[in-house]
N, C-alpha and C positions, 0 to 999 in steps of 0.2 A: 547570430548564426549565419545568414546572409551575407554580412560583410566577412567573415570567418571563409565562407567557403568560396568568394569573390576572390580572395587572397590565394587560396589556393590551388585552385584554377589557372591565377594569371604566371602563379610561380610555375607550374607546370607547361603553361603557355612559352611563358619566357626561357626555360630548360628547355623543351625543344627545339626554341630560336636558336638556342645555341648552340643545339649539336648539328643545328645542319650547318656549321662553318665548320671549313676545313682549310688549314693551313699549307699555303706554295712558300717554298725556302730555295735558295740559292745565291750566285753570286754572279755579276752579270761582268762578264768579261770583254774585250777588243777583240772582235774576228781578225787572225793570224799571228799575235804577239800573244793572244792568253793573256794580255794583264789586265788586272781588274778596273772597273768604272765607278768612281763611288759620284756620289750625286745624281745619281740615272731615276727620273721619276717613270713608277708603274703604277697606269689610271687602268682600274676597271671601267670599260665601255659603258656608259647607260648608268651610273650609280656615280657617285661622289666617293667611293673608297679608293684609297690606292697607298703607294707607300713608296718611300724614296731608296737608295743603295745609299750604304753608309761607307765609312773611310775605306774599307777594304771589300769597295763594291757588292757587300753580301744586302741579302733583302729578305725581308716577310711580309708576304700579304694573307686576308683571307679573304674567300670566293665561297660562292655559296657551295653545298654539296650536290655532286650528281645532277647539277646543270651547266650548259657550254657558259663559259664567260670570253668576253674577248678582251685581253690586257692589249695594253697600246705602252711601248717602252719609249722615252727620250729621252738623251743626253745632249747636252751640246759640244758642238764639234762629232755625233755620229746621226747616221739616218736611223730615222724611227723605225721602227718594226709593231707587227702586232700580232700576236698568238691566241690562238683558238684553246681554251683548256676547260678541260672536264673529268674531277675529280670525287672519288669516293672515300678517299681518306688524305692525311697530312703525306706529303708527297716532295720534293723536291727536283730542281731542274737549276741548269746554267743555262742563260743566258746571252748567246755574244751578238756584237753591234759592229757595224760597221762605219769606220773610220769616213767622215766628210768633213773636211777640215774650215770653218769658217772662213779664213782669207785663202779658200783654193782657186780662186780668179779673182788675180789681183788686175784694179782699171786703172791706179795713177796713172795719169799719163805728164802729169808736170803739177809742181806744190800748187800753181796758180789753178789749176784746173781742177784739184782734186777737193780744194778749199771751196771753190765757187759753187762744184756736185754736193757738197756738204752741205754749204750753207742753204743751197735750192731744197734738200729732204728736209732738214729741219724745219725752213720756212711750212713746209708742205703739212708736218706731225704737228706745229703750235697752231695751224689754223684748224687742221681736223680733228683738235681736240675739244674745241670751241663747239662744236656740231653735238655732241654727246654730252660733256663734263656739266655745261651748264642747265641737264635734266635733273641731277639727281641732290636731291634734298636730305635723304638717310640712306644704309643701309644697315643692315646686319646680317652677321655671319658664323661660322664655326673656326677655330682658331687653338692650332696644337703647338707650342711653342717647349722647346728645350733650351735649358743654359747650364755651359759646362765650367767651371772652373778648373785651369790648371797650373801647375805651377813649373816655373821653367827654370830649369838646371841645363846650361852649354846650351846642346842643341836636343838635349829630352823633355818632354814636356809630362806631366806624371798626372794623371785628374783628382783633383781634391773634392771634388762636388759636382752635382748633376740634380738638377733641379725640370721638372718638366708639369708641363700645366694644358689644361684643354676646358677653353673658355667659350661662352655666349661673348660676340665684341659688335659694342652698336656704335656706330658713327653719325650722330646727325648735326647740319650746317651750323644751327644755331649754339649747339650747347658743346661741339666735341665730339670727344673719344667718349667710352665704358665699356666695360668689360665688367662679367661675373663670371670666374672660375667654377665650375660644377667637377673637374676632378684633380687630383693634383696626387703628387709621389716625388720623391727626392731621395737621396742618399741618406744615411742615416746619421750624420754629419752634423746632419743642418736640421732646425725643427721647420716643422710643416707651416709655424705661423712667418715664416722668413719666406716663406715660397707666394706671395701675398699678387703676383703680375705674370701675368704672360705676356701680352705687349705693354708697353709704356706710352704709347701711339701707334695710330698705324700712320705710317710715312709713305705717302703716296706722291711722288716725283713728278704727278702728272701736274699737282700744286704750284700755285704762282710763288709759292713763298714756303721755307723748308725748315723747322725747329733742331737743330742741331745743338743739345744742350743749350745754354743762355743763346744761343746765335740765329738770328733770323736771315737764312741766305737764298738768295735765288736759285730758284731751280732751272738745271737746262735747258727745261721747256716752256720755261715765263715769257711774256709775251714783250720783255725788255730783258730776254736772254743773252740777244747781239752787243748790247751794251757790255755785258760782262764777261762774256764767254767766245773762243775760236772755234773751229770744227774744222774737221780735215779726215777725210774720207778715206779710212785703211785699204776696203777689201770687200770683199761682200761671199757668200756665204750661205749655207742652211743651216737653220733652227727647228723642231718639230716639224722636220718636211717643209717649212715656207723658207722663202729665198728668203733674203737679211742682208741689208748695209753694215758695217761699222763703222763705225766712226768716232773717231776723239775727240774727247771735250779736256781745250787749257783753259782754264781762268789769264785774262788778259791784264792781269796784275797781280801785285803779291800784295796789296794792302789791305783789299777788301775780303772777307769773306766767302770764299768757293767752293766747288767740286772741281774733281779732275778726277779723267778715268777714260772710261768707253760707254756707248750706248749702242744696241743692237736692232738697228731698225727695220719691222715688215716692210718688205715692197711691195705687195700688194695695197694696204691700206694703209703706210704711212702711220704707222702706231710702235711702239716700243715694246717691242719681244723680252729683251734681257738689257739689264744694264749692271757694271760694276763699278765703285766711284767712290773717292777718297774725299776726305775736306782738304781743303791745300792749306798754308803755311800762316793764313792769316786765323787760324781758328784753335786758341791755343786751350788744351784742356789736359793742363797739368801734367802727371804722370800718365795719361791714358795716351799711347804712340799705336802708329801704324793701323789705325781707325778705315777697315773696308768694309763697306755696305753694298750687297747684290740683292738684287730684287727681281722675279721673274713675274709676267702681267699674262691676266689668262682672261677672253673674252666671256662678257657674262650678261647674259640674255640675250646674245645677238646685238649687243648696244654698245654696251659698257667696256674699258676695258681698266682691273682693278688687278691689286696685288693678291695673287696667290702664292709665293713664297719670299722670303726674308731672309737674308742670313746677313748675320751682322758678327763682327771680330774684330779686338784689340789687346795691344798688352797693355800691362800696367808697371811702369819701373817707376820704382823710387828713388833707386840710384844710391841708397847704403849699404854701406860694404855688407851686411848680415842679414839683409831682407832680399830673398829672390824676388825673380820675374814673374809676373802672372800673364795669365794669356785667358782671357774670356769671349767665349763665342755662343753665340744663342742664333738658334735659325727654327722658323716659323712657317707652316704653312695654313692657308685662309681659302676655305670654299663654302659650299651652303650656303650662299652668297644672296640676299633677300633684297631688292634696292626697292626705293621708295613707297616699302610696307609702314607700318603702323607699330610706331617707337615708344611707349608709353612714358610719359613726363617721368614717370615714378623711378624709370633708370638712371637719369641723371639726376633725381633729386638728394641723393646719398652720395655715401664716396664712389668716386671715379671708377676704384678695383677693389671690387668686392670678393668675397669666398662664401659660396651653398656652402647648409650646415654639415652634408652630404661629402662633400667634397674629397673627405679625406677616406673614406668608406666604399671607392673603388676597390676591386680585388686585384691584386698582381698580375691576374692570370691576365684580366682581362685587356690588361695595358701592353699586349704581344700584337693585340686585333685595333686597339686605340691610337696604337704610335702610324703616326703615317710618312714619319722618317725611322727606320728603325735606329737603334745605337751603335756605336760604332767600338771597333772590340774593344781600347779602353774603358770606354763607360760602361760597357757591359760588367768589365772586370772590375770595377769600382764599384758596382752596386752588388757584387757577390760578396765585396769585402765590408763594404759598409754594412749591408746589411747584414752581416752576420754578428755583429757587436752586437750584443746584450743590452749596451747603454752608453753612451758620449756625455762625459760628466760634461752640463756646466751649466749657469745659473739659469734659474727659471725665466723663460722665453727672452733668449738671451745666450747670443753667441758670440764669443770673442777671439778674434788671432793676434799672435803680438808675438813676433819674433825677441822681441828685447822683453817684453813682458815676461817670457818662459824663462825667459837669463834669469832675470830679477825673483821669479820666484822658486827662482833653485835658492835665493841667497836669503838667509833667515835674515826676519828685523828690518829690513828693507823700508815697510813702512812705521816699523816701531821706531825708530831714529830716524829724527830731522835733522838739518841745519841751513841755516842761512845767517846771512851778514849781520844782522839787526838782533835777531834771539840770541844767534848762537846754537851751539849743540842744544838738544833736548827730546826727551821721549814722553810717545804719546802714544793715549787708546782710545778707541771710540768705538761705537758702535748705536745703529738706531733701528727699532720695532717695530712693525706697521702691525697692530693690536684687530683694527676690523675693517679690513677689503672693502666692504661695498662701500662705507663713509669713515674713509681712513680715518683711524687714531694714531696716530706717531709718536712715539717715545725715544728721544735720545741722549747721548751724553759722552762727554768728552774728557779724558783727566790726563795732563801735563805735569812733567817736574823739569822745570827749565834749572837745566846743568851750571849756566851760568851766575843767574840771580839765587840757585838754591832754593827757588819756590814754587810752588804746587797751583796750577791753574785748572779750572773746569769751566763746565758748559753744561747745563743741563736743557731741554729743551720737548715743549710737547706740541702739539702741533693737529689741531679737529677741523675734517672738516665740515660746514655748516650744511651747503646743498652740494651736490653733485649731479651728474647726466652719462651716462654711456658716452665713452671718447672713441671718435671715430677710429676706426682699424690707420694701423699708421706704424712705418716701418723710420730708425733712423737709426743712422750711422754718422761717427764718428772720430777723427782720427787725432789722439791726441800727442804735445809735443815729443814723448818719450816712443811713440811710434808704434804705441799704441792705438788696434781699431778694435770697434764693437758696432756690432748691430744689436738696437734695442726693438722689439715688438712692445706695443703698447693697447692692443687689442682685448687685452680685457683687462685693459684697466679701470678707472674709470675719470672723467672729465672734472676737475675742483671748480666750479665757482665761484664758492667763497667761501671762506675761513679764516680761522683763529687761529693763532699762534703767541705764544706766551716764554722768554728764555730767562733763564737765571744764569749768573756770570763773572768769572772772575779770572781774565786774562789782560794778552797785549794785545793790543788792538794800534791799528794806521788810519790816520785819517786820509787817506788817498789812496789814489792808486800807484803813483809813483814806487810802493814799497814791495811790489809783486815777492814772493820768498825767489821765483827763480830768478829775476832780475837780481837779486842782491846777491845769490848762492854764488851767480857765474862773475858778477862784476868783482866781488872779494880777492880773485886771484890778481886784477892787477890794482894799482894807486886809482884810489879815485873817491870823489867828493862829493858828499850829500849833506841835505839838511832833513833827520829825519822828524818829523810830527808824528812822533810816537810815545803811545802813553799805558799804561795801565789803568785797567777801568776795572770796576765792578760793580754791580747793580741786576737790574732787570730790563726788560723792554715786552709789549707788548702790541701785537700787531691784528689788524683786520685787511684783509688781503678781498676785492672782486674781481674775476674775471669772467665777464658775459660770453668773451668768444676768443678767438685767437687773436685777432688784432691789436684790443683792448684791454685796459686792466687799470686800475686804481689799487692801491697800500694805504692807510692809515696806520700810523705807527708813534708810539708814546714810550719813552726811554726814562727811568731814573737811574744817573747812574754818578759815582764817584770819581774821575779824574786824580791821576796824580803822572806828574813826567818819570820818565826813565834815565838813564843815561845811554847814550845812541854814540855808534863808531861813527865818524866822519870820516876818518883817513884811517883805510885798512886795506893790507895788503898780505895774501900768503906768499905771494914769490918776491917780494923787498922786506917782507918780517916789520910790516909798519902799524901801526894803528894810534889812533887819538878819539880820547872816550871825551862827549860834550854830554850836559845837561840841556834840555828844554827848558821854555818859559816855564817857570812853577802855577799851577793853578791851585788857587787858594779859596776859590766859590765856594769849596764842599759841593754839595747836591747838583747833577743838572740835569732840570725837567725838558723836556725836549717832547713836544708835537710836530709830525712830519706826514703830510701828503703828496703821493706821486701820484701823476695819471701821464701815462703812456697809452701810445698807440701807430699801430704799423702798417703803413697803408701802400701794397701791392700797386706797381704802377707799369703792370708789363713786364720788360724786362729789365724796371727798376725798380729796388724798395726803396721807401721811405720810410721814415720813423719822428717821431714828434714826442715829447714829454714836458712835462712842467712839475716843480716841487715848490712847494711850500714848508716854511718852514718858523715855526714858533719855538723860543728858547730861552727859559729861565735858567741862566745860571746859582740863585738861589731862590728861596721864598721870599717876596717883598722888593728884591733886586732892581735897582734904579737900570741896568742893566741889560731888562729884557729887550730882547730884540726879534723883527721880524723878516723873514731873507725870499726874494723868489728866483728861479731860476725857469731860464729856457734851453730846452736842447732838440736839436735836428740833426738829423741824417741822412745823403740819398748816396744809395749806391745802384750800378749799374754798370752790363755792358755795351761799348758802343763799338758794336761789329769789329772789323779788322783793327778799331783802333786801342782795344785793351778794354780797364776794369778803370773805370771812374767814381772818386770816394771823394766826398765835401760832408763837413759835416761845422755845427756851430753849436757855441754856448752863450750865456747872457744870463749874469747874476748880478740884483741888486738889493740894495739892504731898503725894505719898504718900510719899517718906522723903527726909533730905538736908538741905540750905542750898543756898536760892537765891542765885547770885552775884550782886552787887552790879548787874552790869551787866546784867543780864537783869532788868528789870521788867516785870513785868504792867501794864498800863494798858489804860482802856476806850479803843477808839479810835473818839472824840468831838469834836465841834467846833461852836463856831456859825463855821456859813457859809452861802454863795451858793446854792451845791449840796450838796447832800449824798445819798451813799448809802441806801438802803431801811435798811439794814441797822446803822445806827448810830445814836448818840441824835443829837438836833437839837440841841442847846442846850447840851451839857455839855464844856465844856473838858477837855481830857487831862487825866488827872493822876497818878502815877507814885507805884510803893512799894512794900514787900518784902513779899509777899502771901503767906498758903496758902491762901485759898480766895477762888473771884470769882465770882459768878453773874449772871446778868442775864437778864428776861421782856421781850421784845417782843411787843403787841397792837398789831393793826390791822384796821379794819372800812371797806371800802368800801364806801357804802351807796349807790351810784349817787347816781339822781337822787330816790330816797326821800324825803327830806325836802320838796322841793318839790310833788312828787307828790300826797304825801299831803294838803297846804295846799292844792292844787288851781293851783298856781302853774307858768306855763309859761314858760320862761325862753329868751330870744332865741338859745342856746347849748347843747350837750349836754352841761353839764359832771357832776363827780361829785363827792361830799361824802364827806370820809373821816375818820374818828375814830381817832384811837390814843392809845397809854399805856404808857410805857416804864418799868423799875426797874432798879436794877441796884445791889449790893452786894458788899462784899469784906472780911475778917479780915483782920486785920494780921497781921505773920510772929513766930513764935514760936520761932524761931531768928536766929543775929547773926553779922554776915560779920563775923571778927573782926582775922583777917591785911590785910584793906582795905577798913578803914573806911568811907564813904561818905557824907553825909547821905541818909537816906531819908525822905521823908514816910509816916507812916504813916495808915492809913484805921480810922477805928473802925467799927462796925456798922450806923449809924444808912445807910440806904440814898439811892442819888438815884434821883428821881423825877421825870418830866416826862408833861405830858399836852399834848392840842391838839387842831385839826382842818387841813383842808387840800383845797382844790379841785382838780381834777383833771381830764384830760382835754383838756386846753388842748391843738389838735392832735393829739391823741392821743399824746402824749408826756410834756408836762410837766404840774406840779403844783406847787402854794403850799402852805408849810407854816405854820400861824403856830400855837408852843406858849409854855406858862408852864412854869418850872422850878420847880418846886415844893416844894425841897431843896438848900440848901448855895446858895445866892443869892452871889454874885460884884457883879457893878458892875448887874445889872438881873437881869428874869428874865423878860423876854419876848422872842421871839426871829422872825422870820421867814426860813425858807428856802428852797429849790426842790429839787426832787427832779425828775431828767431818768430819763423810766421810761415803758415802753409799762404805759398805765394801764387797760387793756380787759384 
């Protein structure tokens, strides 16, 4: 009963908290022109409430009821004002401001003089930042962030989405960023578990050092900013009533990574009022163009000086004829500002961006008095339309756009009919179960009638799993080649450690990767030359799968299964009407038992991964089989970027037969080819070629150097393309044992390595790339070769 009537008391408490707000509306205009101010921030005096003018300068704030408040308005480029108001009900007023123009005395008096005044204020803000920055250990603060999606048609831009969040955001030296959302609302669009950040960092400029996607850049004000950066001194000016320098910030090269913009510096104290600032030319990040960041800094406790607003805006072009522009913009504001309080471990002990279970159980009403930027009329207009749908079909926590997608699935059968080079036509169905959520059971299965051999393939397949864990909240997206994106939430899923899995089977299967179906779909159209290791199997296999954590993981996996070869097109052509059908080696083993271990693991190095694996591999091709043999392999990977200089990929293999005779029918081969297309992951130039190996190894390098090259020559090119270098090797021993029950011819490989090098433009769309290399080794009928590589190249 006491806790009953505790409740209802407070609820009564709390209702009349809230009738004494009372809502001021308007729109804050230019004294003498009447046109509107959007961006104009209005602080209540004395309180941490206030609210900014949106695009069509209109505002909402609320003040308490039937007491004086004093609003304090700014905009930049007008003098502040401050109004006395006291109100008894929702009321409204305009607002006008008066025009002060930041360069309205201007002092150049010569580039050399106005460089030298620049470079003196700057020296003056990098050392008085030194006196404060290096007090504070944590803070945290309150944090209202909105992001709008829109989509851009000529010169209209139409909003697809509106996403807005108001977070707890703690910042301490040793551990980062964190944030917990306690309220969030979105268009109806978009599900609430996709709305999962309101900052992604906070980006504070005042930093010696700046995270700009993979890129680590100097900030303006690092204390070897002169190294990298000009200044030259526009104008000078008022901000919130205080006088202000301007001044320009160029990057003194195009190779390294920068900003360029403006910075708006206090003359009283030498601190940075406003700044706005682009990354320059060395900071390439795919489809996302014209990238501007503004940040407005507000003093806090008399000490400090931190960001209190954010706006951040870019497009997104893809550059296909059938996918418009997008244009996304998010802007943030941060006060309640708490520095060197008591951050508890238990914030950073979880995920980064977390969501109260609360969160989504704000009232509408009440996000009029929460927004402290209000919306601007399209967003406004977007969330009457949004919200008024009933329901946004589509699959559970899980949102997808795909312009060629919506093509595809106007056209029936799309996925019921295949074809590629290797099968041929043929149709197929599948479909898979998840039986019990918290320790999934999986049920699936798959059934084929290849049009050309006239036979009937399947897959059936079950899949438990043993332990599981709650997987942390986790948002991903991805964009596939058909141009196809999806965002997957994964938040109440749950995390597999380890499991079972068991398949039954009777299809065609590739022993490589060389046989991708779209590699072979596209290259079909012209002449061109393979050797395919393709077979028909059928059997079983069974697997034991751990994985402890995201980095690691081990498979144990045991396969019985039947081999027989195919017949495979070597030379086929739709636009020369060619083809030539070969047989495979015949395998005559019957049975093959096959035990297989992988352990992998991927080791975070900054702003490079790496990755590591090794397999093991045991293989009976029958019972008693003089035969068996045993194989291990290593593999490595590191990727990375290295600042203005692009994306760096090396990566290596190393297989050798640890005891045994390899059977005749089991060859190693690189799988290589000149083609159309070709895989990242293979050589470009080097034909198959087959033989009874014990050891094989092979180095891939590649360096993409953006648009470096150009850059550097001072050369600007009608196009955003990329320049990419690689340099491939790869070598193999010949076998030191002899299949002597069945014979074979084997080609053997002596030591002498193949090599190939080139280069290749990139970017084309943001998809494709030209490869054009010389073989350098073991020459054939030429040794120059050009290919395409189909590959999101950002």
């Amino acid at each position: 009963m006491t806790r009953h009537f505790l409740a209802f008391v407070f609820l009564i408490l709390a209702s009349g908290a809230v009738a004494q707000s009372v809502q001021l509306s308007g729109t804050i205009r230019e004294r003498g022109t009447g046109e509107s101010i959007p961006g104009a921030t209005l602080h209540i005096l004395g309180t941490s409430n206030g609210a900014r003018s949106n695009a069509d300068g209109r505002y909402r704030v609320a003040i308490d009821r039937g007491f004086s408040s004093k609003i304090r308005i700014t905009a930049i480029g007008y003098k502040p004002d401050t109004l006395s108001i006291r109100l008894s009900s929702d009321s409204s007023l305009d607002i006008s401001l008066q025009i002060a123009p930041i360069l309205g005395k201007t002092i150049t008096v010569s580039a050399d003089a106005s460089r030298k005044e620049a470079e003196r204020i700057m020296h003056k803000v990098i050392d008085s930042k030194d006196a404060w920055q290096s007090q504070i250990s944590n803070y945290a603060f309150q944090v209202y962030s909105r992001g709008t999606l829109r989509i851009q048609k000529d010169t209209n831009a139409k909003v697809a989405a509106v996403i807005e969040s108001i977070a707890n955001g703690y910042w301490r030296q040793d551990k980062g960023y964190a944030e917990r959302i306690i309220a969030r609302k979105q268009t109806a669009d978009v599900p609430a578990d996709v709305n999962r950040f309101a900052l992604l960092g906070v980006q504070n400029f005042y930093n010696e050092r700046m995270d700009v996607f993979d890129y680590t850049v100097v900030s303006p004000v690092a204390h070897d900013a002169f190294d990298r950066y000009d200044y030259d001194l526009l104008g000078e000016g008022e901000i919130n009533g205080n006088p202000v320098w301007k001044i320009s910030v160029e990057p003194r090269g195009a190779v390294f990574p920068a900003f360029q913009g403006a910075l708006w510096i206090d003359q009283t104290d030498y601190t940075i009022a406003y700044l706005d600032l682009q990354p320059n030319g060395a900071i390439k990040l795919g489809p996302v163009k014209n990238l501007d960041i503004q940040q407005t800094f507000s003093f806090v406790d008399n000490k400090f000086w931190l960001p209190s607003a954010l706006t951040f805006d870019c497009q997104i072009k893809l550059g296909l004829p059938i996918v418009p522009d997008f244009r996304i913009s998010q802007t943030a504001t941060l006060d309640d500002y708490v520095v060197n309080g008591t951050i508890p471990d238990s914030i950073f002990a979880g995920p980064k961006h977390s969501v109260a279970s609360r969160a989504d159980s704000v009232d509408s009403l009440h996000w009029i008095s929460m927004r402290t930027i209000p919306l601007s009329r399209d967003e406004d207009t977007a969330y009457h339309k949004f919200d008024s749908l009933a329901k946004i079909s589509h699959k559970e926590n899980e949102t997808e756009f795909s312009p060629l997608g919506l093509l595809l699935e106007l056209i029936p059968g799309t996925d019921f009919f295949q074809y590629n080079r290797v099968d041929g036509p043929k149709f197929e169905l599948g479909h898979f179960w998840t039986v019990i959520p918290s320790r999934p059971l999986t049920f699936g299965g798959d059934a084929v009638y290849d049009i050309g051999s006239k036979n009937f393939e399947y897959s059936v397949d079950i899949h438990q799993a043993l332990t599981t864990r709650k997987k942390p909240s986790q948002v991903t997206a991805s964009l596939s080649l058909n141009g196809d994106f999806s965002m997957q939430n994964q938040s109440d899923a749950v995390d597999v450690t380890s499991s079972l899995s068991a398949q039954a089977y009777h299809e065609h299967v590739s022993l490589g990767s060389a046989y991708d179906p779209l590699v072979n779909t596209l290259t079909s159209l012209f002449l061109h030359e393979d050797y395919f290791n393709y077979y028909e199997a059928r059997g079983f296999d069974i697997q034991y799968s751990f994985t402890p954590n995201r980095s690691f993981s081990a498979t144990l996996d045991f396969k019985n299964e039947i081999d027989n070869s195919i017949s495979n097109v070597t030379n086929y052509s739709l636009l020369f009407q060619n083809d030539t059908f070969r047989s495979n080696p015949p395998i005559n083993d019957g049975m093959v038992h096959e035990i297989a271990l992988n352990l992998s693991e991927d080791v975070p190095l900054g702003y490079w991964a790496a990755s590591f694996s090794a397999q093991g591999l045991y293989s009976a091709p029958s019972i008693g089989s003089d035969f068996n043999y045993t194989t291990a392999q290593l593999h490595f990977s590191l990727e990375g970027r290295t600042g203005g200089w692009g994306n760096t990929w090396l990566a290596g293999t190393y297989s050798a037969l640890v005891n045994g005779a390899l059977p005749a029918q089991d060859l190693f081969f690189f799988e290589a080819r000149d083609a159309v297309i070709a895989p990242r992951d293979v050589f470009h130039t080097m034909y198959p070629f087959e033989f009874q190996g014990d050891r094989t190894w092979q180095i891939m390098f590649e360096q993409n150097f953006y648009d470096l090259p150009t850059r550097a020559l001072g050369i600007t090119m009608p196009i955003d393309v990329q320049w990419f270098g690689f340099a491939h090797v790869a070598g193999a021993t010949s076998s030191s044992a002899t299949n002597a029950i069945q014979p074979i011819p084997i080609e053997t490989i002596g030591s002498t390595p193949f090599v190939e090098a080139g280069f290749g433009i990139g970017n084309i769309f943001h998809l494709l790339r030209l490869d054009a290399s010389w073989r350098l080794t073991h020459q054939v009928e030429h040794n120059f070769f050009v290919t395409g590589t189909l590959a999101i190249s950002f």
